[in-house]
DRENPALO-285333 format. One record per atom (N, C-alpha, C, O): x, y, z; residue in three letters. Coordinates in steps of 0.2 Angstrom, whole numbers, padded with zeros to 4 digits, always signed. Layout:
REM residues N
XYZALA...
//
This chain:
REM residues 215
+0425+0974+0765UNK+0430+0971+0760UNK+0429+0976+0753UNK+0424+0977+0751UNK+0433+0977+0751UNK+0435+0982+0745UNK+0434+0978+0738UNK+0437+0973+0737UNK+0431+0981+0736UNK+0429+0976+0728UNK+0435+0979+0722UNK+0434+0985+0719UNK+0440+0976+0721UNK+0442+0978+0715UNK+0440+0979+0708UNK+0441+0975+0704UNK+0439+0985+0706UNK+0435+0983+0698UNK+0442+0982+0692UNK+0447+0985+0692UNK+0439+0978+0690UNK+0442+0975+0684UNK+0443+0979+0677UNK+0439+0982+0674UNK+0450+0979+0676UNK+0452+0984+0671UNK+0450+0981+0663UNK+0452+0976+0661UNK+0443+0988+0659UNK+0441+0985+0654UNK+0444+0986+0650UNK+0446+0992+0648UNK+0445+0979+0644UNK+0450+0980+0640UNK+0447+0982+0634UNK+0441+0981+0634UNK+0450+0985+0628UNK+0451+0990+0622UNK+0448+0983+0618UNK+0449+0977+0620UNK+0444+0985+0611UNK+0444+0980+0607UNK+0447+0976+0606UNK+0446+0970+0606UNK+0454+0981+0604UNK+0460+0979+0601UNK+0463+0969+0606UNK+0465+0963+0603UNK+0463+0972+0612UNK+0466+0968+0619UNK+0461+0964+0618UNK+0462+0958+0618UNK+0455+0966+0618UNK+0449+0961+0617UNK+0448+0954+0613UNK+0446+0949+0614UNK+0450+0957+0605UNK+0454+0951+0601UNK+0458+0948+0601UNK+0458+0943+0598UNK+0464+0951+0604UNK+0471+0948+0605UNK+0470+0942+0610UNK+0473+0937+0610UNK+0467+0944+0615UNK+0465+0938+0621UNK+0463+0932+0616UNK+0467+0928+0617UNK+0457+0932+0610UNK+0456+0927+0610UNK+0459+0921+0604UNK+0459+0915+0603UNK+0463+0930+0600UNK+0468+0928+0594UNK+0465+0928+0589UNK+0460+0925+0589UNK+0467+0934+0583UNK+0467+0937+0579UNK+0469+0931+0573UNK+0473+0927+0573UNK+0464+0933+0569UNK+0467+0928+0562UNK+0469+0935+0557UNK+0465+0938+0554UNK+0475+0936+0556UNK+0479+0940+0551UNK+0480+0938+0546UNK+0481+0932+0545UNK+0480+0942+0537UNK+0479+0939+0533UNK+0486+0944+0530UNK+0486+0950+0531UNK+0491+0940+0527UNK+0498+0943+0524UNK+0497+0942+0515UNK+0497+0936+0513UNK+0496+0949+0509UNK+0495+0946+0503UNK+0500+0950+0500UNK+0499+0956+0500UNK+0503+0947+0498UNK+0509+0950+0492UNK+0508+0949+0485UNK+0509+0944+0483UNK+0507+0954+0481UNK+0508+0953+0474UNK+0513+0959+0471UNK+0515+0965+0473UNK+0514+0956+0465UNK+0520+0960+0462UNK+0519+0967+0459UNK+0514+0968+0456UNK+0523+0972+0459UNK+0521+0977+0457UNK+0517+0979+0453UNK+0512+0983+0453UNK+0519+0975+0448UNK+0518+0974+0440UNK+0509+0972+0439UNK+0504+0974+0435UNK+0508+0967+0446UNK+0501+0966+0444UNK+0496+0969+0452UNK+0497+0968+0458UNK+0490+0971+0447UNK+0486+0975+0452UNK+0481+0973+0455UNK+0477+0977+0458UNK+0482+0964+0454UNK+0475+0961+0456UNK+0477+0957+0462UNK+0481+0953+0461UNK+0475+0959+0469UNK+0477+0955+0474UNK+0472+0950+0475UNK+0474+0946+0479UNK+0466+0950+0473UNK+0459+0947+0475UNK+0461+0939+0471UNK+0463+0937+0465UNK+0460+0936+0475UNK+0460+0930+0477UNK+0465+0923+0481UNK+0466+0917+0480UNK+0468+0928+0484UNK+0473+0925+0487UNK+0471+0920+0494UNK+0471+0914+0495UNK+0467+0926+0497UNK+0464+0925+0505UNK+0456+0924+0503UNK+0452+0925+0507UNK+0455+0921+0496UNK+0446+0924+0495UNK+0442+0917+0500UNK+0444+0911+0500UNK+0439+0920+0502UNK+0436+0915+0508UNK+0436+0913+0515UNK+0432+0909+0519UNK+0441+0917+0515UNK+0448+0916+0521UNK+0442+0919+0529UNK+0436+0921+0527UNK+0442+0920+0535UNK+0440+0922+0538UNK+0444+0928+0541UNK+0447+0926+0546UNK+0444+0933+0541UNK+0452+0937+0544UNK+0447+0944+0548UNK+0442+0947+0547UNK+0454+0944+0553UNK+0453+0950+0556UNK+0454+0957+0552UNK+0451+0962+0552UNK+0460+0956+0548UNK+0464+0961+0546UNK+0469+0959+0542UNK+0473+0955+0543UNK+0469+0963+0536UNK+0474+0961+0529UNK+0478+0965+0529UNK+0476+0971+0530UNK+0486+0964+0529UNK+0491+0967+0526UNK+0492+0966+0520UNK+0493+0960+0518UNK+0491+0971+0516UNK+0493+0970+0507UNK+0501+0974+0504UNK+0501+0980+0504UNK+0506+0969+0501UNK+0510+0974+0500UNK+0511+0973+0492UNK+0511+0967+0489UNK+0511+0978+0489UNK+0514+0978+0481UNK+0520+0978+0481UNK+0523+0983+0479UNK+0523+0972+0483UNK+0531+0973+0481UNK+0534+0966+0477UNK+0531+0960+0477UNK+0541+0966+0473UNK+0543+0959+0474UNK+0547+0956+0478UNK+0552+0958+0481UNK+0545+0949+0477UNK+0547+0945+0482UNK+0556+0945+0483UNK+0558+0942+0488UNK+0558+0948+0479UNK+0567+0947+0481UNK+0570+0949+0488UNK+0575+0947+0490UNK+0564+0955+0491UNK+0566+0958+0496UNK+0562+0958+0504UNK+0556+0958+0504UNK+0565+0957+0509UNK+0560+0957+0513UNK+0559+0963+0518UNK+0556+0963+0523UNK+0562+0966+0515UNK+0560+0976+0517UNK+0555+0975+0513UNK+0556+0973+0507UNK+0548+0976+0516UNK+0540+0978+0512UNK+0540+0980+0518UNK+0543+0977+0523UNK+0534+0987+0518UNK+0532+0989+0522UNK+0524+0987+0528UNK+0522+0987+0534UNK+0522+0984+0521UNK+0516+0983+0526UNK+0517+0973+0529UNK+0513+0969+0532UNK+0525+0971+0527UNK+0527+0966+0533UNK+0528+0965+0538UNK+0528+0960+0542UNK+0532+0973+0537UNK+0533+0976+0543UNK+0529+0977+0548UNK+0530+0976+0554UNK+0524+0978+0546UNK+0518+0981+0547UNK+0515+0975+0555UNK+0515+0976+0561UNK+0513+0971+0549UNK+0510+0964+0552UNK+0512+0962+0556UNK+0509+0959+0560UNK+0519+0963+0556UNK+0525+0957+0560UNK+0526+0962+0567UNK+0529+0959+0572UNK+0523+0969+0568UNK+0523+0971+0573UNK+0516+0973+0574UNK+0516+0979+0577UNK+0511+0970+0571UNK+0506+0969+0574UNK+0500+0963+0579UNK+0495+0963+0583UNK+0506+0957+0575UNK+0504+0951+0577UNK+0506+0953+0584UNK+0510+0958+0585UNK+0502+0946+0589UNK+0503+0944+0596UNK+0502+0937+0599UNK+0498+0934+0596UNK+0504+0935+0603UNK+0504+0927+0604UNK+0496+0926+0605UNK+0491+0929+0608UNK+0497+0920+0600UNK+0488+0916+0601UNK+0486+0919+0595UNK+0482+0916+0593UNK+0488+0924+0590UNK+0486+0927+0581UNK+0490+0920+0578UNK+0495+0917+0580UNK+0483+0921+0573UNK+0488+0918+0566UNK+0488+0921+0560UNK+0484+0925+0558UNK+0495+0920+0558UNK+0495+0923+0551UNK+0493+0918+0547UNK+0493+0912+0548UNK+0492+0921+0541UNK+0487+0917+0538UNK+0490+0921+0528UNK+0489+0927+0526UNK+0492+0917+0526UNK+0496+0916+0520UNK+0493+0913+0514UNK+0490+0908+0515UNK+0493+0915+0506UNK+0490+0910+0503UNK+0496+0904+0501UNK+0495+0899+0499UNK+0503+0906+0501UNK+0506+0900+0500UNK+0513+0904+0502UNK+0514+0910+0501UNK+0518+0899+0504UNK+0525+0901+0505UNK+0530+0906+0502UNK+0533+0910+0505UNK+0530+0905+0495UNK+0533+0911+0491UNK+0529+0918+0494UNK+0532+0922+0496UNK+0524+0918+0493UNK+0520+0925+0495UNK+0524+0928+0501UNK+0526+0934+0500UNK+0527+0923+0508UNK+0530+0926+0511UNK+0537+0929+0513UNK+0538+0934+0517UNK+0540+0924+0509UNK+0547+0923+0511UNK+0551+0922+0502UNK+0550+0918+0497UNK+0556+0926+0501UNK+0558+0925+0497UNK+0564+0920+0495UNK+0565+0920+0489UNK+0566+0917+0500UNK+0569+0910+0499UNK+0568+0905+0506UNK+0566+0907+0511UNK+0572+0899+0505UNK+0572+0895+0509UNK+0574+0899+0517UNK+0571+0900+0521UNK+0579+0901+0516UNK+0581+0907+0523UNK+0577+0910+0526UNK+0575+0910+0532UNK+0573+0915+0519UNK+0570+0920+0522UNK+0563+0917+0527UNK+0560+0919+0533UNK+0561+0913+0522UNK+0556+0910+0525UNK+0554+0907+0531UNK+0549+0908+0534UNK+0561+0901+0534UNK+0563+0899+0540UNK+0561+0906+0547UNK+0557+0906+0551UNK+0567+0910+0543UNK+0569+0915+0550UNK+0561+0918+0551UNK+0558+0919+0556UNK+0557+0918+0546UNK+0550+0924+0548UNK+0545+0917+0550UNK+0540+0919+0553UNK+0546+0914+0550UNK+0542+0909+0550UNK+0542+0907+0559UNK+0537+0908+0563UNK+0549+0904+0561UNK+0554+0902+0567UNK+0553+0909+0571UNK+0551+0908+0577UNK+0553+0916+0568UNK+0553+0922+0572UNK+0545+0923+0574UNK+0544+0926+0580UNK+0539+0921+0570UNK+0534+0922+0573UNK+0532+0916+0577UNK+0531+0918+0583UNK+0532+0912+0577UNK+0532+0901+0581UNK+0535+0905+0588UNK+0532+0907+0593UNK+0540+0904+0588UNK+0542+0910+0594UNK+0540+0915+0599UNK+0541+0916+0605UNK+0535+0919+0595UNK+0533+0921+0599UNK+0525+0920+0603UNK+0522+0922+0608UNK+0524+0917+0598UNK+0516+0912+0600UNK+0514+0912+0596UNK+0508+0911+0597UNK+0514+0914+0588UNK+0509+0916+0583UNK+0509+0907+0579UNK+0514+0903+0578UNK+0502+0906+0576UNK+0503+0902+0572UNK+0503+0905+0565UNK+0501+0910+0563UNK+0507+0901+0562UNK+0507+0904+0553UNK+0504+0897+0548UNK+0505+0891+0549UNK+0500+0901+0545UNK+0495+0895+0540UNK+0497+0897+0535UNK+0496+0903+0533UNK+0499+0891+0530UNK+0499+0892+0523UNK+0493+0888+0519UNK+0494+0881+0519UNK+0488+0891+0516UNK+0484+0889+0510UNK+0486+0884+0506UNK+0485+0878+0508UNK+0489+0885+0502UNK+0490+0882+0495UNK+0494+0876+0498UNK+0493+0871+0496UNK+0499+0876+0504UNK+0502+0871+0506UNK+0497+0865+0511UNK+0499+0859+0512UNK+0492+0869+0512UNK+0489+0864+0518UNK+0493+0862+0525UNK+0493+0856+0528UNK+0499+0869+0527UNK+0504+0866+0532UNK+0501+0872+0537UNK+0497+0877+0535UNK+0503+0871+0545UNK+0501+0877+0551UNK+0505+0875+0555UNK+0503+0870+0558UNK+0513+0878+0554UNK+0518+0880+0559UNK+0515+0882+0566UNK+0510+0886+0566UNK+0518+0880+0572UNK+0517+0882+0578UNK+0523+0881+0582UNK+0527+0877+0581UNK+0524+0887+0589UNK+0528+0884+0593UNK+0530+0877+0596UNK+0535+0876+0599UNK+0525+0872+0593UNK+0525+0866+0597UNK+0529+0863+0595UNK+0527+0863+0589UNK+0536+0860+0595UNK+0541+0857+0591UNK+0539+0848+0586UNK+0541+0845+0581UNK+0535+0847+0592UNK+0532+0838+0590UNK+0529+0840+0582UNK+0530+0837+0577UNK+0524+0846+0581UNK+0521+0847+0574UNK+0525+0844+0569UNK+0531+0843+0570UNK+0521+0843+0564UNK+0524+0839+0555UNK+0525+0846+0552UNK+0530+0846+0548UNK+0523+0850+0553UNK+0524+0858+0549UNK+0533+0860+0551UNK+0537+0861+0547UNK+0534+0860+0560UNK+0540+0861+0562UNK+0544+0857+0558UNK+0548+0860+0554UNK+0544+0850+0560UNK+0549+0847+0555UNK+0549+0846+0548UNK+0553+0844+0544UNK+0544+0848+0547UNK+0546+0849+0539UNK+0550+0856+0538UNK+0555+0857+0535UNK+0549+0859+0542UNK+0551+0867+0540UNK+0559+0866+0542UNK+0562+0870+0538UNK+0562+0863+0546UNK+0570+0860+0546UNK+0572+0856+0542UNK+0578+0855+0541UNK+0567+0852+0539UNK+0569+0849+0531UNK+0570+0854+0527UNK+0576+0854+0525UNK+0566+0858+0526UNK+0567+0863+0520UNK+0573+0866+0521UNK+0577+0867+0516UNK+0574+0867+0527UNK+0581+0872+0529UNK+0586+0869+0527UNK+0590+0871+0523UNK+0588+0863+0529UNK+0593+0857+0529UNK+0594+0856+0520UNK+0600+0855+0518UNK+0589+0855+0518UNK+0589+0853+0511UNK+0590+0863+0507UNK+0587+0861+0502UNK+0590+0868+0507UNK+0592+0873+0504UNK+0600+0874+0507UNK+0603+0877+0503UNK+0602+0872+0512UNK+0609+0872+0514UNK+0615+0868+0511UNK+0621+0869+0511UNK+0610+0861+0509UNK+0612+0856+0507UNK+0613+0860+0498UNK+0618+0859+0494UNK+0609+0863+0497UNK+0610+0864+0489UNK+0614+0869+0487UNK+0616+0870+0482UNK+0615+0874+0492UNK+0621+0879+0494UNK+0628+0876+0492UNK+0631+0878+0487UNK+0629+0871+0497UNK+0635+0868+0497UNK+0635+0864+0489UNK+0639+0865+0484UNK+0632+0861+0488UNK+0632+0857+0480UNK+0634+0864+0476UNK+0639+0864+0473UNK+0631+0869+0475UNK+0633+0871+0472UNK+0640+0877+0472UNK+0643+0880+0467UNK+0643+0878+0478UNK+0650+0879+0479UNK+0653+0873+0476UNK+0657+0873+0471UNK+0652+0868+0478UNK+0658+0861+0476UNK+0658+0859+0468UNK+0663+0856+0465UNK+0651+0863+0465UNK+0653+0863+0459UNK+0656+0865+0457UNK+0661+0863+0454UNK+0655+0872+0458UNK+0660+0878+0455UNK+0667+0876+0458UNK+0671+0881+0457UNK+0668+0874+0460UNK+0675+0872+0464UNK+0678+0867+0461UNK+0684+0867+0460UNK+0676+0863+0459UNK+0676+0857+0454UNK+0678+0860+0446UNK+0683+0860+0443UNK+0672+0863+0447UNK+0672+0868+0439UNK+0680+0871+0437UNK+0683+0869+0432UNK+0683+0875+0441UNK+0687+0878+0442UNK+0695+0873+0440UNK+0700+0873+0436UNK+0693+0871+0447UNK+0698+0865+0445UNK+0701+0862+0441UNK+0707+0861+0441UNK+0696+0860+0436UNK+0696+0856+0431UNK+0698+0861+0425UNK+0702+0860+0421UNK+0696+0867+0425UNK+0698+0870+0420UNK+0704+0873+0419UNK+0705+0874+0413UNK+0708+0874+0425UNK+0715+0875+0428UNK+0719+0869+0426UNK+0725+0869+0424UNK+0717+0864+0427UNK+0721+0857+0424UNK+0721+0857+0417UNK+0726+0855+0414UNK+0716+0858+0414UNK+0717+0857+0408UNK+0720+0863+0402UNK+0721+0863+0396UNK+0720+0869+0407UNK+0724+0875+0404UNK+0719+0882+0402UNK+0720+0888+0401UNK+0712+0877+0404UNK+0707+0884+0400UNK+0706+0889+0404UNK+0707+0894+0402UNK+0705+0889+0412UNK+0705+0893+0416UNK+0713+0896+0418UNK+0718+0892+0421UNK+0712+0905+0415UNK+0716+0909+0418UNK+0713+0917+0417UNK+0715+0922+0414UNK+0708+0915+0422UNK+0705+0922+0425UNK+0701+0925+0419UNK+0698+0923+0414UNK+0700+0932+0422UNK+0698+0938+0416UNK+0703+0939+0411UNK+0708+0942+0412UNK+0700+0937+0406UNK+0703+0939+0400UNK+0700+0948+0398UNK+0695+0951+0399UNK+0707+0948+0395UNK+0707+0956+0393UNK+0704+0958+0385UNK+0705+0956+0380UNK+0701+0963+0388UNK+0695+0963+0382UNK+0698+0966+0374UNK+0695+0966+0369UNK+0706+0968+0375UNK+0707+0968+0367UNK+0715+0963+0368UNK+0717+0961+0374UNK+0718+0961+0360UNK+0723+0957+0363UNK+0730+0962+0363UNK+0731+0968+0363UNK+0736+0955+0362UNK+0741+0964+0366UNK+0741+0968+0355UNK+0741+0974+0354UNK+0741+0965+0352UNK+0741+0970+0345UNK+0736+0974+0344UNK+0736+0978+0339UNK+0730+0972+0348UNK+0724+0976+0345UNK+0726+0982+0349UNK+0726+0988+0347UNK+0727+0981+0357UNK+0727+0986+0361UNK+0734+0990+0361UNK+0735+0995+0364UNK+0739+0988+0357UNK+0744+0992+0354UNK+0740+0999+0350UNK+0740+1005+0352UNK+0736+0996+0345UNK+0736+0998+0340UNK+0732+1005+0342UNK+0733+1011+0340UNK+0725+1002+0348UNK+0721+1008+0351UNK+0726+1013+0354UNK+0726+1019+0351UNK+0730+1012+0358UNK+0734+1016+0360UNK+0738+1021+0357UNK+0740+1026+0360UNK+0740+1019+0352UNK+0744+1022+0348UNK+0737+1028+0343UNK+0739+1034+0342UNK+0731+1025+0342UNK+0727+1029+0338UNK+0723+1034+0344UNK+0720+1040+0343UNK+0725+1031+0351UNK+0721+1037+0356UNK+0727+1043+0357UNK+0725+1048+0358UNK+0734+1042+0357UNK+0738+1046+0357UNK+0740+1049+0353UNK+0745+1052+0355UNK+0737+1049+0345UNK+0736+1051+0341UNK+0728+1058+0340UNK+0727+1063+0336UNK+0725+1057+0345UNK+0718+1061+0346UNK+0714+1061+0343UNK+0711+1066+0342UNK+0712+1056+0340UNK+0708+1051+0339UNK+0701+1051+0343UNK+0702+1049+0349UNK+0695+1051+0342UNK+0689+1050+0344UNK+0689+1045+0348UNK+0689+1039+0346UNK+0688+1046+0357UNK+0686+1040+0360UNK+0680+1035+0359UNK+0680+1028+0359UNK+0674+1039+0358UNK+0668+1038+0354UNK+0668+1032+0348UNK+0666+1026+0349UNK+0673+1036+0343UNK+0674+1031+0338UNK+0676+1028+0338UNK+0673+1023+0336UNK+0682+1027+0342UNK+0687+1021+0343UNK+0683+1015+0347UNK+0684+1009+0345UNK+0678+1018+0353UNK+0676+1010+0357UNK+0672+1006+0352UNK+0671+1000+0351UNK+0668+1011+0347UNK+0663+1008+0341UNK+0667+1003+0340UNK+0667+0998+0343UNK+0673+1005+0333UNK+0676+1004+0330UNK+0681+0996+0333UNK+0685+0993+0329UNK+0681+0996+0340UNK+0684+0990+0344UNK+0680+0985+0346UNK+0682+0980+0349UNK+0672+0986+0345UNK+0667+0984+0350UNK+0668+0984+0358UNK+0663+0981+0361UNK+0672+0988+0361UNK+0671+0989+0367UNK+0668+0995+0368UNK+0665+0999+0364UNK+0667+0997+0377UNK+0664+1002+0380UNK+0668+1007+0380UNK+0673+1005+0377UNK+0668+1015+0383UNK+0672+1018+0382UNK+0675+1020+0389UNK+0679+1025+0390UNK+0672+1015+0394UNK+0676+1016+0401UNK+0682+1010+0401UNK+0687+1010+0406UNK+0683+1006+0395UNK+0688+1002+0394UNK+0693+1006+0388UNK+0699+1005+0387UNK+0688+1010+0385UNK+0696+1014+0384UNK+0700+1020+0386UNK+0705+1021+0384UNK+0696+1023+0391UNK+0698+1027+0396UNK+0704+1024+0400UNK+0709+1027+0402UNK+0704+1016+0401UNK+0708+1011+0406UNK+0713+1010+0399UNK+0719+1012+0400UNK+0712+1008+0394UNK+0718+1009+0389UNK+0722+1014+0391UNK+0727+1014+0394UNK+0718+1021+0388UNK+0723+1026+0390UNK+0725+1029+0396UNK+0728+1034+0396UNK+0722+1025+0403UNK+0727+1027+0407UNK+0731+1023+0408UNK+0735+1025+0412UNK+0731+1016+0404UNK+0739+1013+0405UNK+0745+1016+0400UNK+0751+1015+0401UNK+0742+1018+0395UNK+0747+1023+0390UNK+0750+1029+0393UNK+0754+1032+0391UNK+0747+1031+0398UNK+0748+1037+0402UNK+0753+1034+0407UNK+0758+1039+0408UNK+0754+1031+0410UNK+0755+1028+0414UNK+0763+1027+0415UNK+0767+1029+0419UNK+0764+1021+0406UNK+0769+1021+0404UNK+0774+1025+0402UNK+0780+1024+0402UNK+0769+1032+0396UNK+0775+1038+0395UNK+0775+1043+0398UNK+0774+1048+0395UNK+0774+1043+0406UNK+0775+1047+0411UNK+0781+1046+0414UNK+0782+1042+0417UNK+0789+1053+0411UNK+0794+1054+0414UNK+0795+1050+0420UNK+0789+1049+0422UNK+0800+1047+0423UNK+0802+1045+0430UNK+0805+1051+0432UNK+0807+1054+0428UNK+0804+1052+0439UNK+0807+1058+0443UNK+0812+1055+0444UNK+0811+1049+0445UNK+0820+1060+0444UNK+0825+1058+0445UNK+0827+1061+0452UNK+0827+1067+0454UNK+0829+1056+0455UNK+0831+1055+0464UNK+0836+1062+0463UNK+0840+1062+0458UNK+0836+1068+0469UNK+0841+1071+0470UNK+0842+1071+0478UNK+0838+1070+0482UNK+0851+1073+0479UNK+0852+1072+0487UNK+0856+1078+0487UNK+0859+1081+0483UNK+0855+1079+0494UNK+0859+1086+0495UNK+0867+1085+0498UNK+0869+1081+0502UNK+0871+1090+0495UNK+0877+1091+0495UNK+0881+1087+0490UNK+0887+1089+0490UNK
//
C-alpha cells in the first residue's frame, strides 16, 4: 500500500487554517499618533493607513481586504475608523461576512458574522434602513423647501450676479477698455464673471451675416 505524504502547509496557510486576527487603523493625515487604537488587542498583523476617512480608496485597505481569508477576523477600534459613511460601511462590512471573515468593532462591543440569526447582523440592516431613511427625509425637504418658495414668489433660480443697470453699465465701461482687473474690484465680482459679461456684449454687437442665393 502506497502511503501518501501530506502536503506541508507554509506559515502563512498554517494561520489561515486556524484564523488570523487582523488589525485595521486609520488615523488622519493631519495626526501622526496611531497608538492606541488596537493597544491591547491581540493581532496577527496591522494595516495602518494615514488617510481620511471621506474616501475608501486607502491603500493599505486595500491591503487588508485582500489579505483577509474565511475564519480571520478583522478587528477595528470603532466603525468610523472603517467606513466612511452608513453605505460604506454596510458594503465592507456585508463584503467581508460573505466571505467568512468576522469583523470586530472595539468601541462598539459589536462582531458581525456570516451567521444572519447574529444581533450585530441586524443591527447592521437597521443602520442601513435608517441612513436611507435619512436620505429620503432629506430629499422631501428640499422638495418641500422648494416648493414653498415658488408659491410664495421667492424661488427663481440663480440669480444673476449684477442687475440689468449695473451690468449695462459694466459693459459699456469693458467696451470702453477699461481694466478687467479693476472693473471685477470695483463690482465686487470675479473676473470669470466679467469675461461672461463681455462675451454677452460680444455676442449682441456681432453683425448678422446676410443670407445670399445664387442667381
Amino acid at each position: 500500500m502506497v502511503k501518501v505524504k501530506k502536503p506541508i502547509a507554509t506559515n502563512r496557510e498554517a494561520k489561515h487554517s486556524k484564523g488570523q486576527r487582523v488589525g485595521y487603523v486609520r488615523v488622519s493625515s493631519m495626526d501622526q499618533n496611531e497608538n492606541g487604537q488596537l493597544e491591547g488587542a491581540e493581532l496577527d498583523r496591522t494595516f495602518l493607513d494615514k488617510a481620511s476617512g471621506k474616501d475608501v480608496k486607502r491603500p493599505q485597505l486595500a491591503s487588508m481586504l485582500a489579505f483577509v481569508r474565511a475564519g480571520d477576523t478583522v478587528v477595528c477600534h470603532s466603525m468610523d475608523r472603517l467606513g466612511r459613511n452608513f453605505d460604506d460601511l454596510r458594503q465592507l462590512v456585508l463584503g467581508l461576512t460573505e466571505r467568512g471573515v468576522r469583523v470586530q468593532f472595539i468601541k462598539e462591543n459589536l462582531t458581525f458574522t456570516s451567521e444572519e440569526s447574529t444581533t450585530g447582523n441586524l443591527l447592521l440592516r437597521v443602520m442601513g434602513a435608517f441612513a436611507q431613511f435619512e436620505r429620503e427625509l432629506v430629499r422631501e425637504r428640499q422638495r418641500e423647501g422648494i416648493a414653498l418658495a415658488r408659491a410664495a414668489g421667492a424661488y427663481k433660480g440663480r440669480k444673476r450676479s449684477l442687475s440689468p443697470e449695473r451690468a449695462a453699465e459694466l459693459t459699456r465701461r469693458l467696451s470702453a477698455g477699461e481694466s478687467k482687473s479693476a472693473l471685477a474690484r470695483e463690482f465686487g465680482i470675479d473676473r470669470a464673471t466679467v469675461y461672461r459679461y463681455l462675451g454677452r456684449a460680444g455676442k449682441r454687437s456681432a453683425p448678422r451675416r446676410r443670407k445670399t442665393g445664387k442667381g
